[in-house]
C-alpha positions as CSV (number, residue, x, y, z in Angstrom):
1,X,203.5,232.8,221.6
2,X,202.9,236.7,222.1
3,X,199.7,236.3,222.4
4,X,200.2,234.0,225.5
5,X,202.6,236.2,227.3
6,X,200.2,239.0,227.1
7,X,197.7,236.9,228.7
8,X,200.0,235.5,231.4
9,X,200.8,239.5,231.8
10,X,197.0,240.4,232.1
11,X,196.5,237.6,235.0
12,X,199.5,239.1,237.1
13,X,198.0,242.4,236.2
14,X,195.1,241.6,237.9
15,X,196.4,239.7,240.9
16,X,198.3,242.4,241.6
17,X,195.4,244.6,241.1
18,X,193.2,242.2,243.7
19,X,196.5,243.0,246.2
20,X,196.9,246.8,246.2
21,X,192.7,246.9,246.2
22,X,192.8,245.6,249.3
23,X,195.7,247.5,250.7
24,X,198.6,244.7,250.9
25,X,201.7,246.0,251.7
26,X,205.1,244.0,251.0
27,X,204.2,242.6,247.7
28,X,206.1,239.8,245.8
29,X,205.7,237.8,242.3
30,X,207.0,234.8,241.4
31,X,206.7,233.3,237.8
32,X,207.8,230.0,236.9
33,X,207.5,229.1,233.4
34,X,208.3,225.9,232.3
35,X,207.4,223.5,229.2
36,X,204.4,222.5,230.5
37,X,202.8,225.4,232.5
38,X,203.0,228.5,233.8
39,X,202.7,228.9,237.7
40,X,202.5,232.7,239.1
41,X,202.3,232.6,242.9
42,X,201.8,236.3,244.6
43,X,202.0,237.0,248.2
44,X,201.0,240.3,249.8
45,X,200.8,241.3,253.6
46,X,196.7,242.0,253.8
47,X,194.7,243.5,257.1
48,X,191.6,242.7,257.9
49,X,191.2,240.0,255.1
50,X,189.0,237.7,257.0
51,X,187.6,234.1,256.1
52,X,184.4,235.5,254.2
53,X,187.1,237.5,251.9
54,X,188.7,234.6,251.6
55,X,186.4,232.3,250.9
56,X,184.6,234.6,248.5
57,X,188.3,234.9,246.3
58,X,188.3,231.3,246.2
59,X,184.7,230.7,244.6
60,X,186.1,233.5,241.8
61,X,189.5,232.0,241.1
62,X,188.4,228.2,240.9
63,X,190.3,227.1,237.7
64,X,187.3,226.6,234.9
65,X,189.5,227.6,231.8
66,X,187.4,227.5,228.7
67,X,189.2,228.2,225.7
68,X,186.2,229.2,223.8
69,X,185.2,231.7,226.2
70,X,189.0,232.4,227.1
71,X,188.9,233.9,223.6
72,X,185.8,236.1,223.7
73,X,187.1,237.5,226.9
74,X,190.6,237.7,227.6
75,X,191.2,241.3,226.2
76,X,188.2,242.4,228.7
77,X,190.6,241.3,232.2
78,X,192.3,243.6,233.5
79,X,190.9,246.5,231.0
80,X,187.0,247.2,232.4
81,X,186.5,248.8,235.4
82,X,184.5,246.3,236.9
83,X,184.2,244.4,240.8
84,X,184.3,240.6,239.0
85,X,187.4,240.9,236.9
86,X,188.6,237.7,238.7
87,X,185.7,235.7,237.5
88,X,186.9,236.1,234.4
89,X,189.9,235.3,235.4
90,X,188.5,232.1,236.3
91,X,188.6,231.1,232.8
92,X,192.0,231.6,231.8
93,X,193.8,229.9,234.3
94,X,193.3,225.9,235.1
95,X,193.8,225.7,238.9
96,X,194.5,227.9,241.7
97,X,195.4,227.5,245.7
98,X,194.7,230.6,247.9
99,X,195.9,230.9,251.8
100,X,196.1,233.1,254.3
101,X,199.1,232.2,256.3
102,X,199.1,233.8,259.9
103,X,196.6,235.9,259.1
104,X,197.7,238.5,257.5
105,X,199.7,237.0,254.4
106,X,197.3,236.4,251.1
107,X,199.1,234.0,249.1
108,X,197.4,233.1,245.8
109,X,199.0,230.6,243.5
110,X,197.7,230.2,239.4
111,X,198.3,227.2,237.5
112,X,198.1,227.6,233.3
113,X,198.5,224.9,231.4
114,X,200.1,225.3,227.9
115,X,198.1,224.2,225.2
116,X,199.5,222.2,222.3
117,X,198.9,223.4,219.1
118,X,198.2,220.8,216.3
């Protein structure tokens, strides 16, 4: 159970990381955790984040969660100080949605699934 909170921490982490590296002002989280899944949407108020951006974020985030590589690279996102930290990201979460609603609000949602153990 730890063990999947810090990983759930790591993705924020890094969402948030995506935001301020791109200079988004007016920030905000939301986690919903229920039985089933974990949903984390983030918004942030972004300039000059056009459709290439855009559609570049959305090729890294597409949900391809792989729990074998999950485990060989989990610890790595949000602790290298490398540009594709979101690709890995990729692999930990199992579907994403990312808008940009008037233009200048980036709002990325990340769907994790919770696996059953047994």
């Amino acid at each position: 159970m730890y063990k999947e909170k810090v990983r759930i921490n790591k993705i924020i982490n890094e969402l948030l990381s995506f935001l301020l590296k791109e200079n988004a002002t007016s920030i905000h989280i939301n986690i919903n955790d229920s039985d089933n899944e974990v949903k984390i949407t983030i918004l942030g108020n972004v300039k000059d984040f056009n459709k290439d951006k855009l559609n570049k974020l959305k090729r890294k985030l597409i949900g391809s969660r792989s729990e074998g590589i999950e485990e060989l690279f989990w610890e790595l996102v949000g602790d290298m100080n490398i540009n594709d930290e979101l690709n890995l990201l990729g692999t930990m979460i199992d579907e994403s949605s990312i808008d940009l609603i008037n233009s200048k609000c980036l709002k990325i949602c990340v769907l994790r699934k919770k696996l059953k153990k047994g």
